[in-house]
Backbone as CSV, one residue per row, in Angstrom:
resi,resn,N_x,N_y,N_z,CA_x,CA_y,CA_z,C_x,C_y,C_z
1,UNK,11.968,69.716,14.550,12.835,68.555,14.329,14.170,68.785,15.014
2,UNK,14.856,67.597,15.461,15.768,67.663,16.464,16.877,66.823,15.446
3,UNK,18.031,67.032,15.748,18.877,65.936,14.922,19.934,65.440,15.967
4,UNK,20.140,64.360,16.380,21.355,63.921,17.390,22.200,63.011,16.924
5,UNK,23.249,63.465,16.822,24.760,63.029,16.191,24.971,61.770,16.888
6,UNK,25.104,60.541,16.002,25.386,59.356,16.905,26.757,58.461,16.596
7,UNK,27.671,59.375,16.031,29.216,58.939,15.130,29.817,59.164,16.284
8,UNK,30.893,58.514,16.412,32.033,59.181,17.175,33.123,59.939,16.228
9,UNK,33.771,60.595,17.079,34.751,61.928,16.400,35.947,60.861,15.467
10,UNK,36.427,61.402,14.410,37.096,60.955,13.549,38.176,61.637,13.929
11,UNK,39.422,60.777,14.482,40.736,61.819,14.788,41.869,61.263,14.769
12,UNK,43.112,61.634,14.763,44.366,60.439,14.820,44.688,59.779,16.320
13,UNK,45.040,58.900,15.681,45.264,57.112,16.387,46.564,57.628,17.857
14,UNK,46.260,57.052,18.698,47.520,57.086,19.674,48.278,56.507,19.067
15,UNK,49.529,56.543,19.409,50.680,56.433,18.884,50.801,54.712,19.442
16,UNK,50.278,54.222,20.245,50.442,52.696,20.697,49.315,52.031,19.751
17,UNK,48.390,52.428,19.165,47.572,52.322,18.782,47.839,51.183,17.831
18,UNK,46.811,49.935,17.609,47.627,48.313,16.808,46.988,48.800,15.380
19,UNK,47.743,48.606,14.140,47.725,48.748,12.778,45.992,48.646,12.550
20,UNK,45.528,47.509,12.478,44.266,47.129,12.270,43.258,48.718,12.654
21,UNK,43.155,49.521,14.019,42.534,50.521,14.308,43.324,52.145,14.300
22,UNK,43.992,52.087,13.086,45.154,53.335,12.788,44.000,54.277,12.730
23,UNK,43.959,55.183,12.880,43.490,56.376,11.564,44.839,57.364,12.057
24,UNK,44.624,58.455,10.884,46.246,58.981,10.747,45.318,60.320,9.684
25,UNK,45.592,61.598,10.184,45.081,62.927,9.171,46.104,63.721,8.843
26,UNK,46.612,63.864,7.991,47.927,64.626,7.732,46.722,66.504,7.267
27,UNK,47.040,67.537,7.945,46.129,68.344,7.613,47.181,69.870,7.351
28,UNK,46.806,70.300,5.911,47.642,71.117,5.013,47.007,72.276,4.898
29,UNK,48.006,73.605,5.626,47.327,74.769,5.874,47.194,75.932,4.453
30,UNK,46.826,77.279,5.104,46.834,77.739,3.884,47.630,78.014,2.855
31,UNK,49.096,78.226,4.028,50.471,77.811,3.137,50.752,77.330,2.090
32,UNK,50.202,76.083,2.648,50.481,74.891,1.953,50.007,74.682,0.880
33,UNK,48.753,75.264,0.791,47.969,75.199,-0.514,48.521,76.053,-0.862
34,UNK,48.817,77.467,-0.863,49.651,78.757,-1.661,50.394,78.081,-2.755
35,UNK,51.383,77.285,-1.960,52.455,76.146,-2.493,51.878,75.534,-3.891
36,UNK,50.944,75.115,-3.553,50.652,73.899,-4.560,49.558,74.871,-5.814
37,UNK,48.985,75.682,-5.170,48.440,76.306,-6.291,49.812,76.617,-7.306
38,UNK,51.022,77.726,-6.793,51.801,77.939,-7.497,52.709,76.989,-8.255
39,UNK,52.619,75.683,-7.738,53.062,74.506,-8.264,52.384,74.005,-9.633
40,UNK,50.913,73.991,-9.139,50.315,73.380,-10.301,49.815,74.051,-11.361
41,UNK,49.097,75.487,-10.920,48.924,76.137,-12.121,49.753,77.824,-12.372
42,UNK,50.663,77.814,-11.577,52.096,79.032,-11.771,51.394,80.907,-11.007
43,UNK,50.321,80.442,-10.161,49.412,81.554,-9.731,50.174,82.051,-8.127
44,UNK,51.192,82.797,-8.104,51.904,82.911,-7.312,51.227,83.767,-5.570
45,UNK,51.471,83.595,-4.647,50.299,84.015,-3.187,50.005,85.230,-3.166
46,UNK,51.215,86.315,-4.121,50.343,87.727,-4.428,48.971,87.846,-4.901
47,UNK,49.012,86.978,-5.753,47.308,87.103,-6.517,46.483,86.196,-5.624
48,UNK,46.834,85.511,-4.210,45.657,85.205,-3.567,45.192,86.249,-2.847
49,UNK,43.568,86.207,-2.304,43.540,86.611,-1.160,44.072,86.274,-0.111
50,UNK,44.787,87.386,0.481,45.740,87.400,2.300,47.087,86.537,1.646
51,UNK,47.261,86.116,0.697,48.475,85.237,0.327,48.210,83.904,0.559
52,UNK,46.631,83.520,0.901,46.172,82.256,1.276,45.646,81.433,0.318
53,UNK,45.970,80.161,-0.123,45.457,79.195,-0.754,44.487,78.071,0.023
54,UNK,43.990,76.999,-0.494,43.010,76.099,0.016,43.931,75.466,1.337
55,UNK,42.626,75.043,2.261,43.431,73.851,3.175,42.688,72.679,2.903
56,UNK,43.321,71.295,3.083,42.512,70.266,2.481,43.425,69.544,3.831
57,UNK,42.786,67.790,3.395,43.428,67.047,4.509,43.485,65.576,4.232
58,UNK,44.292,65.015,4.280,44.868,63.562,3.769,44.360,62.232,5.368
59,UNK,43.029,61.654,4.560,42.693,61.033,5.938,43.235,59.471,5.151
60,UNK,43.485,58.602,6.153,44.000,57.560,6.077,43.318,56.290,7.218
61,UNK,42.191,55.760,6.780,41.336,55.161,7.854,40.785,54.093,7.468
62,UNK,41.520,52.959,8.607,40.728,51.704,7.760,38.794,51.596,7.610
63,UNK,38.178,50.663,6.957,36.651,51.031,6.506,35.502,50.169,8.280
64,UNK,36.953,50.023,9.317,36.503,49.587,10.098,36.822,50.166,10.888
65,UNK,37.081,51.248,11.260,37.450,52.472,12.246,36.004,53.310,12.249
66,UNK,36.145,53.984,13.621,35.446,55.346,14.270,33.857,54.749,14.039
67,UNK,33.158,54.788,13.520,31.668,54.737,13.505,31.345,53.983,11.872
68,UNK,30.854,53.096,11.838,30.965,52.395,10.944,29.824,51.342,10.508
69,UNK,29.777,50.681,9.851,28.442,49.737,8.878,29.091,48.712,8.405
70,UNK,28.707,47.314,8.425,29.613,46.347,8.442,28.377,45.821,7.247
71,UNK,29.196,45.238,6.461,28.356,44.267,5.201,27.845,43.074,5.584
72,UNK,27.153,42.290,5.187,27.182,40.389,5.220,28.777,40.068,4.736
73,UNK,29.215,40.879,3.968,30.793,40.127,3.288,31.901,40.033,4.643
74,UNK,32.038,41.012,5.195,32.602,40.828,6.306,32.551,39.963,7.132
75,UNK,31.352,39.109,6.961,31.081,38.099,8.190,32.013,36.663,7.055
76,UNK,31.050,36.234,6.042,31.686,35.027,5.474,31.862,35.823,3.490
77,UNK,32.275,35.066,2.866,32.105,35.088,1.731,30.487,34.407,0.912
78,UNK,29.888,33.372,1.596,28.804,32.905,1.161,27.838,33.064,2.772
79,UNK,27.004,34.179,2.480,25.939,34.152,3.727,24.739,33.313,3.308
80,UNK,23.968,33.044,3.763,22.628,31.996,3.610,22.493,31.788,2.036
81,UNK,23.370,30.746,1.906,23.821,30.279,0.982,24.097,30.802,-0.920
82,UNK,24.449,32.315,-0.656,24.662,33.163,-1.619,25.691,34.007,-1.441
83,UNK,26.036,34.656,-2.566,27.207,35.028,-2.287,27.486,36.475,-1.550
84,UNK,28.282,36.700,-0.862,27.538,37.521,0.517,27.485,39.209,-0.086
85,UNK,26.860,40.018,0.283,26.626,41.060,-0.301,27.762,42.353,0.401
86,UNK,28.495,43.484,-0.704,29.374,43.618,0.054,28.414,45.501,0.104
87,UNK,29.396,46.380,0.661,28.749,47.669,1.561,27.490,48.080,0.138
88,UNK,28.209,48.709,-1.239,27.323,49.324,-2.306,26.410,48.538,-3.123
89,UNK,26.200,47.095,-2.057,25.112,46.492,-3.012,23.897,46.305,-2.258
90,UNK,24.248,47.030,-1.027,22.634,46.714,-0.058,22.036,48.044,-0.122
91,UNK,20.540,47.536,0.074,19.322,48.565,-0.394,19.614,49.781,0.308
92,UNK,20.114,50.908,-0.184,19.626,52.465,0.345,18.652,52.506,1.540
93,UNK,17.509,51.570,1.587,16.269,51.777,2.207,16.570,51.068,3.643
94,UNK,17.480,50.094,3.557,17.705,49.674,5.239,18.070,50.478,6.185
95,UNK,19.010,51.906,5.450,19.733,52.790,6.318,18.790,53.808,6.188
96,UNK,17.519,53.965,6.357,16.932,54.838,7.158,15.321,54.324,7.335
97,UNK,15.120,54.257,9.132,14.187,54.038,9.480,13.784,54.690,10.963
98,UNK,12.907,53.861,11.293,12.352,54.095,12.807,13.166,53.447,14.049
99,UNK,13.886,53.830,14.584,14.908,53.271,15.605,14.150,53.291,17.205
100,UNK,15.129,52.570,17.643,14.973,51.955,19.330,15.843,51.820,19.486
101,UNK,15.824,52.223,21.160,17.020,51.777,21.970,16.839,51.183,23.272
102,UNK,17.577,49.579,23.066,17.377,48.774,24.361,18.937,49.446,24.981
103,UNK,18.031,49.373,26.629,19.008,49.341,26.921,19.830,48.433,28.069
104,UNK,21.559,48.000,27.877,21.843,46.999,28.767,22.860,47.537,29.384
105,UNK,23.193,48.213,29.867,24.313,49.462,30.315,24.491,48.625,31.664
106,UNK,23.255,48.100,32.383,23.732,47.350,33.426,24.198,45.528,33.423
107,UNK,24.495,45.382,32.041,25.548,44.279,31.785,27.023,44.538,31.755
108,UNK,27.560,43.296,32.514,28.920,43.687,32.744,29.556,43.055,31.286
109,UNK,31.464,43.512,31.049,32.135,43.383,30.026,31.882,41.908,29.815
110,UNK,31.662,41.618,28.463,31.730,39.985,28.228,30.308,39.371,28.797
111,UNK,29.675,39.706,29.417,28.452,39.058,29.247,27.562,39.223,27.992
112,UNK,26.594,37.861,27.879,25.514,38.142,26.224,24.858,38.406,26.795
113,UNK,24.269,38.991,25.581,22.346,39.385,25.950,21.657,38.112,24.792
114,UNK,21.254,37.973,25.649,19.963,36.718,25.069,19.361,36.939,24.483
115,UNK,18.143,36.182,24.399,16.449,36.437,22.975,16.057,36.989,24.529
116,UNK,16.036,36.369,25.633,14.636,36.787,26.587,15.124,37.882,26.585
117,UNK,16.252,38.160,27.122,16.706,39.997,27.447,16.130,40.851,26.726
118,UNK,16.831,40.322,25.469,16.036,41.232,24.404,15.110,41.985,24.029
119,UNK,13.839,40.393,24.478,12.235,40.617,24.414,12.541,41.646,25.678
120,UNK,12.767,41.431,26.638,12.244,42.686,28.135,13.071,43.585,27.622
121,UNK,13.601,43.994,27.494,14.479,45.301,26.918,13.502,45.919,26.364
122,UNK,13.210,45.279,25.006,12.104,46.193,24.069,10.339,46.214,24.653
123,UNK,10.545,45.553,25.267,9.020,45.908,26.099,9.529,46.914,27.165
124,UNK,10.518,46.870,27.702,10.565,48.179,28.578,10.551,49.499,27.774
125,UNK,10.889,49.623,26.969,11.086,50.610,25.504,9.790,51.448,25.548
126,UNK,8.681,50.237,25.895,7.308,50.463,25.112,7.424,50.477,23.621
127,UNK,8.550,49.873,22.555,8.144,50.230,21.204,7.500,48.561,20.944
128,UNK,6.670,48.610,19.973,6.658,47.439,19.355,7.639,47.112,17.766
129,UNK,8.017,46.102,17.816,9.043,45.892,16.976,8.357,45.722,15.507
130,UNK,8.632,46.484,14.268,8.181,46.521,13.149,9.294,45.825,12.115
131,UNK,8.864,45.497,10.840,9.793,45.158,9.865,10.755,46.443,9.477
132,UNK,11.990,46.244,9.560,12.970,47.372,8.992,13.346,48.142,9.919
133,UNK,12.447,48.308,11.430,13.324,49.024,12.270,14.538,48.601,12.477
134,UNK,15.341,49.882,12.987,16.932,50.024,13.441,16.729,50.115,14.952
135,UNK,17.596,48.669,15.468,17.433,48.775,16.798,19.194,49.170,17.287
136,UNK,19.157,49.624,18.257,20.324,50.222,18.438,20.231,49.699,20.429
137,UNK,21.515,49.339,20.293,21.968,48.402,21.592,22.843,49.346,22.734
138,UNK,22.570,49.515,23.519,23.139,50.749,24.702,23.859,50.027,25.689
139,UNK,25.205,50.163,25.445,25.585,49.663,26.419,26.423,50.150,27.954
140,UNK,26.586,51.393,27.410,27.273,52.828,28.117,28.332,52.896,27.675
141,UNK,29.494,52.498,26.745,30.469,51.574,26.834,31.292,52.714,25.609
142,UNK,30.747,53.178,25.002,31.092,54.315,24.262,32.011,55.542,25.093
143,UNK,32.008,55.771,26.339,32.820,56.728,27.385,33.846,56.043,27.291
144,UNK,34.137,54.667,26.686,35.651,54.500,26.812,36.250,54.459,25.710
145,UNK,35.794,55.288,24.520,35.692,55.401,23.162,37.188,56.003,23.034
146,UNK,38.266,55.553,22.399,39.488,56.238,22.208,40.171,55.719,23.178
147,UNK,40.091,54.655,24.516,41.065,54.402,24.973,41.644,52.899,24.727
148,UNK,42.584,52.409,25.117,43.571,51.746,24.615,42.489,50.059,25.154
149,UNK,41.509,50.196,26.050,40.998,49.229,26.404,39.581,49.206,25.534
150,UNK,38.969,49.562,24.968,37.718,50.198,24.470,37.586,48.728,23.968
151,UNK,38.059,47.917,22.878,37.698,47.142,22.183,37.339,45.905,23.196
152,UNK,37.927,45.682,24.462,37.505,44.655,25.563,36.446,45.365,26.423
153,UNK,35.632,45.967,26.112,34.440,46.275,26.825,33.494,45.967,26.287
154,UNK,32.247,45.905,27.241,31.285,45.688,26.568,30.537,43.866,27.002
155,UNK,29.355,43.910,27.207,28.769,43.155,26.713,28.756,43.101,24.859
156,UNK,28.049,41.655,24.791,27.824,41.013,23.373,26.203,40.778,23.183
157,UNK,26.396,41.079,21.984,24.731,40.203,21.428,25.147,38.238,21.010
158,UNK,24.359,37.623,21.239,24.329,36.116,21.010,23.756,36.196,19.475
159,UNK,24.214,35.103,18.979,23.578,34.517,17.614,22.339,34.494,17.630
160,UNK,21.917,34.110,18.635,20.041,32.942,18.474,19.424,34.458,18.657
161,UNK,20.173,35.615,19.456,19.001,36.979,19.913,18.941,38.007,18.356
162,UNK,20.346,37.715,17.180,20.565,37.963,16.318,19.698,37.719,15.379
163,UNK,19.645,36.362,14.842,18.561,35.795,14.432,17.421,36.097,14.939
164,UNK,16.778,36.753,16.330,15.413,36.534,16.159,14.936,38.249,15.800
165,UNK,16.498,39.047,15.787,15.935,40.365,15.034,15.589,40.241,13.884
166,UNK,16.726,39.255,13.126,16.730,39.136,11.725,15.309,38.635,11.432
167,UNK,15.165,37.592,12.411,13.337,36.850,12.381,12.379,37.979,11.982
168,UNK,12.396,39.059,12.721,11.285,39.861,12.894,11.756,41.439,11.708
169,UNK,12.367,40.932,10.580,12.526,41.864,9.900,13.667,43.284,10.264
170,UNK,14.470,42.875,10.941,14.978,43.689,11.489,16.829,43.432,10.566
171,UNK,16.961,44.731,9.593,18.035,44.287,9.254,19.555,45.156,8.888
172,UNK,19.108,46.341,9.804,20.395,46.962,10.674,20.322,46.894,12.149
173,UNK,21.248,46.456,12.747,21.182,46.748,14.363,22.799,47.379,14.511
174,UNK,22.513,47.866,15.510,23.809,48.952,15.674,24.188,48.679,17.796
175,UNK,25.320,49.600,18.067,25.737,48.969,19.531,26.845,49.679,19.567
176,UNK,26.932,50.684,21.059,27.507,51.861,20.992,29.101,51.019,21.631
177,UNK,29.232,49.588,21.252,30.558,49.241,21.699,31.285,49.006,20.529
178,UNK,32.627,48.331,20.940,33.764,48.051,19.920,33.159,46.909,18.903
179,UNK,32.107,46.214,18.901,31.558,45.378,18.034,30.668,44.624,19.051
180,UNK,29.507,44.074,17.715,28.519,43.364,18.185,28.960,41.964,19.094
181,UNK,29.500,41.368,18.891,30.121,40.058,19.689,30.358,40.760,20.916
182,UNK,30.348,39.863,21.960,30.874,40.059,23.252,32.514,40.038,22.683
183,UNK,33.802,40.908,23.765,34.709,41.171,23.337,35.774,40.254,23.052
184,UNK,36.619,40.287,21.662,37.344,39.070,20.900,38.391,38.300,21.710
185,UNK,38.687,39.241,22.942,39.500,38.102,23.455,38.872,36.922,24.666
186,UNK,38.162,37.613,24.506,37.050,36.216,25.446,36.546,35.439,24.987
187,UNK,35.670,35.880,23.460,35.313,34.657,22.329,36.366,33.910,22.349
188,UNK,37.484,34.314,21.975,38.651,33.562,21.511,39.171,32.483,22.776
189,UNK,39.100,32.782,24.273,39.602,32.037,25.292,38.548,31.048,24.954
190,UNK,37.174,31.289,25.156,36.075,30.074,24.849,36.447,29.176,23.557
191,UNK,36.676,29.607,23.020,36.610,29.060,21.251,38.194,27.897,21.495
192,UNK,38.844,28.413,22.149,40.149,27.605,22.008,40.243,26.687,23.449
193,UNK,39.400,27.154,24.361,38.900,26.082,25.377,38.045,24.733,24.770
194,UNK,37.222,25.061,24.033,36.213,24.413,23.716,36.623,23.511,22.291
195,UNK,37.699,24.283,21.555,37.607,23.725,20.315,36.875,23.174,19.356
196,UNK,36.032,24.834,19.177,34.960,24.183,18.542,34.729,25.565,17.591
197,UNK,33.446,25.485,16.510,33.426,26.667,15.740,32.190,27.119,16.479
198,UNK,31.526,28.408,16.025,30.775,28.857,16.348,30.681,29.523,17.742
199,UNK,31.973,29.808,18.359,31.761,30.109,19.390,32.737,31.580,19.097
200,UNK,33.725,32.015,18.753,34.664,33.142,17.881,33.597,33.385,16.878
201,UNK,33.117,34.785,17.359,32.704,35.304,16.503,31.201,35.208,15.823
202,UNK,30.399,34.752,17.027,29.011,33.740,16.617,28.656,34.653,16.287
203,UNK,28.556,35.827,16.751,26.833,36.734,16.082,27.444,37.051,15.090
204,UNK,28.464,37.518,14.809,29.098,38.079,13.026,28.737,36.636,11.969
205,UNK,28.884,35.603,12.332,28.945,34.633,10.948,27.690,33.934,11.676
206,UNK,26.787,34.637,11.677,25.373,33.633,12.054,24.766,33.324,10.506
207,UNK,25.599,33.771,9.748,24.962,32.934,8.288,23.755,33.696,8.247
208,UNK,23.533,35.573,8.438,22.462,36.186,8.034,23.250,37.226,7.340
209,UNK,22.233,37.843,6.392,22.722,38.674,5.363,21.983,40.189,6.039
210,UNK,22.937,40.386,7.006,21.823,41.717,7.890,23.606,42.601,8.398
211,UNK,23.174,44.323,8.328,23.788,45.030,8.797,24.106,45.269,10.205
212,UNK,25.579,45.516,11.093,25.861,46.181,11.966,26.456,47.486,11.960
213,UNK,25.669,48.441,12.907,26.721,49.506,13.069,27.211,49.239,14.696
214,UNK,28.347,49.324,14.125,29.441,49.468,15.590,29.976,51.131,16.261
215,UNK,30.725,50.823,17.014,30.992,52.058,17.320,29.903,52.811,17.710
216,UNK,29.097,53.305,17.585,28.284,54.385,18.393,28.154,54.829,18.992
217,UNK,27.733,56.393,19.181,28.092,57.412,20.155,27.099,57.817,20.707
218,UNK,27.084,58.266,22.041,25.939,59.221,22.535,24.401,58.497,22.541
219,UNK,24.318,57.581,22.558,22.710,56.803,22.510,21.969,57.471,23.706
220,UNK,22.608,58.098,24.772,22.547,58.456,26.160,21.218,59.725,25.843
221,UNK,21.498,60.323,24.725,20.909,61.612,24.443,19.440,61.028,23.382
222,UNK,19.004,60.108,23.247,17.840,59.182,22.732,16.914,59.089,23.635
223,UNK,15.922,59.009,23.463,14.485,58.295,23.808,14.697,57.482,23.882
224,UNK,13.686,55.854,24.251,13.631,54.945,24.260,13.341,54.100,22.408
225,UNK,12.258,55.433,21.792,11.848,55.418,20.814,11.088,56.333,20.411
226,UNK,9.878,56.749,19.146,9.604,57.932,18.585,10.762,58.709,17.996
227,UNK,12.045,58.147,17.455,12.522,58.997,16.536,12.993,58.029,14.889
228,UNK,13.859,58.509,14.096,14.143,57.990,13.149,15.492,57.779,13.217
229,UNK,16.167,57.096,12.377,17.560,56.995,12.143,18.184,57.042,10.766
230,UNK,19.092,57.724,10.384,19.567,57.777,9.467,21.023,57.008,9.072
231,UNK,21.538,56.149,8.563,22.744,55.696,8.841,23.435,55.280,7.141
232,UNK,23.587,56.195,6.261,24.281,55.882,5.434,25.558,55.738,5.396
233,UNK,26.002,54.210,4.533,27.761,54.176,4.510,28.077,54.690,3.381
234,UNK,29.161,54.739,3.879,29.846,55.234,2.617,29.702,54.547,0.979
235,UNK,29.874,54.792,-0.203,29.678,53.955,-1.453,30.758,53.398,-1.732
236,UNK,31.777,52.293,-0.961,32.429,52.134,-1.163,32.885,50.421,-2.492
237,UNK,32.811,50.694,-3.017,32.871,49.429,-4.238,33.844,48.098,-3.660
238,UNK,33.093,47.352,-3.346,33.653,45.658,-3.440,33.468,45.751,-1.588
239,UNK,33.682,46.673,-0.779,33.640,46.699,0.382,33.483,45.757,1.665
240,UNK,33.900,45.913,3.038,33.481,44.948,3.544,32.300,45.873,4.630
241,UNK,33.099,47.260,4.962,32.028,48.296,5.506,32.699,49.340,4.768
242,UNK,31.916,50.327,5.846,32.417,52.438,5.023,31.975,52.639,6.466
243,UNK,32.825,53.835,6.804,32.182,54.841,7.811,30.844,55.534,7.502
244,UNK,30.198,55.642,8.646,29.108,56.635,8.379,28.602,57.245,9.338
245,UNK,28.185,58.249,8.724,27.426,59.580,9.437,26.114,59.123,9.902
246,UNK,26.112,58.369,11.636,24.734,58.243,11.911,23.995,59.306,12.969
247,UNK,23.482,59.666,12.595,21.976,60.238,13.233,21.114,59.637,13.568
248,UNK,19.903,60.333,14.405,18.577,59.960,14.819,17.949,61.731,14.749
249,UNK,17.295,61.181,14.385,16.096,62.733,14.204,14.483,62.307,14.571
250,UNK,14.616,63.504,15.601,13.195,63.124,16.215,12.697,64.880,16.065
251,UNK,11.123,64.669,16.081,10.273,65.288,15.927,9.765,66.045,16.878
252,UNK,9.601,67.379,17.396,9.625,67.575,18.388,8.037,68.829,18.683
253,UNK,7.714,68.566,20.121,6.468,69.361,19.958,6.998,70.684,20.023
254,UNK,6.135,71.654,19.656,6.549,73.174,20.064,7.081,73.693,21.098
255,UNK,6.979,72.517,22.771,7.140,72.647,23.917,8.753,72.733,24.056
256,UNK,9.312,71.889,23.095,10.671,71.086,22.544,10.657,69.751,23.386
257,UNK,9.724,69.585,23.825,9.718,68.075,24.082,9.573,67.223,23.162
258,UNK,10.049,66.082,23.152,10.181,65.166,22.257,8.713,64.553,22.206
259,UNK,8.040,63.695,20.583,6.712,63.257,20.434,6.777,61.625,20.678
């Protein structure tokens, strides 16, 4: 068994960096803990070992930063016509399955991918599409992970190609860019050209009660398919997402080739 890390690194924010995508780690050495042991329970750094106390670390990260799992609540308050489900009320069982990876690496920033794309994508795969697989969207777009442009890259997934995962039982999809939509300031030029709804933000409020992971790392180091995915969020209560630790674990012959 093979395990391949598919999170990106959790680290502090550039300093230009806009409020909405902060993260911020304040990290407290052994000193520091010396300190606070003798603070809190009067056990002064002679009686530690080396004079060293704990190091711990103060992370500060919104639930939509670094590698992440987005709810139905995030999209509307009422998804297909109920009230939308937020991160700790969806099934354990969606976040781990049999994954795929289409890939569109040769779409440029701001273009969609369609239903047809889609379909040829996953027939190039060779997988056939099952209920509950995790399809995971490649766009290369992750190498610009941490820079100040990252969130305007990228192709988008469309609503109608959304829906026809959701069609076919499919109810995490994930996409190694800044989010599933093609990027917000282009929705937004269309949406305010057009003056109209549904065009800001279509694949997020397609009115389905189905998971995204954003952010994603490294898809590059995947198969097409034959492995699993693991993608638990965090338990975070009332939530709209949680970060999470995603993986893919594949099975491997004795050769170490992949099965």
């Amino acid at each position: 068994m093979r395990i391949v890390d598919l999170s990106a690194p959790i680290t502090p924010s550039a300093p230009d960096a806009p409020e909405l995508m902060r993260t911020s780690i304040a990290y407290y050495d052994h000193a520091d803990g010396a300190r606070e042991i003798e603070s809190m329970f009067g056990v002064p750094s002679r009686l530690l070992r080396d004079g060293e106390g704990w190091t711990r670390e103060q992370l500060t990260i919104g639930t939509h930063n670094s590698t992440h799992i987005d709810a139905p609540y995030h999209y509307n308050s009422v998804v297909a016509g109920a009230r939308a489900q937020t991160i700790d009320e969806l099934p354990l069982e969606w976040f781990f399955g049999a994954g795929v990876v289409v890939d569109f690496r040769h779409k440029g920033d701001g273009d969609a991918v369609a239903v047809v794309e889609l379909e040829e994508a996953l027939a190039a795969s060779g997988h056939t599409l099952r209920e509950r697989d995790i399809v995971l969207v490649r766009t290369g777009r992750d190498s610009f992970y941490g820079l100040t442009d990252y969130m305007f890259r990228g192709p988008g997934v469309t609503a109608e190609a959304t829906h026809w995962l959701y069609d076919h039982g499919v109810r995490v999809m994930g996409i190694d860019a800044w989010g599933w939509d093609r990027p917000l300031n282009m929705q937004a030029a269309d949406a305010l050209e057009h003056d109209a709804t549904g065009i800001f933000w279509a694949a997020h409020q397609a009115d389905l009660p189905y998971c995204q992971i954003e952010r994603l790392y490294g898809l590059d180091a995947l198969p097409p398919s034959g492995f699993r995915v693991a993608c638990f969020p965090l338990r975070l209560t009332g939530a709209s997402a949680a970060p999470a630790r995603v993986v893919a674990i594949l099975d491997e012959e004795p050769s170490g080739q992949a099965s």
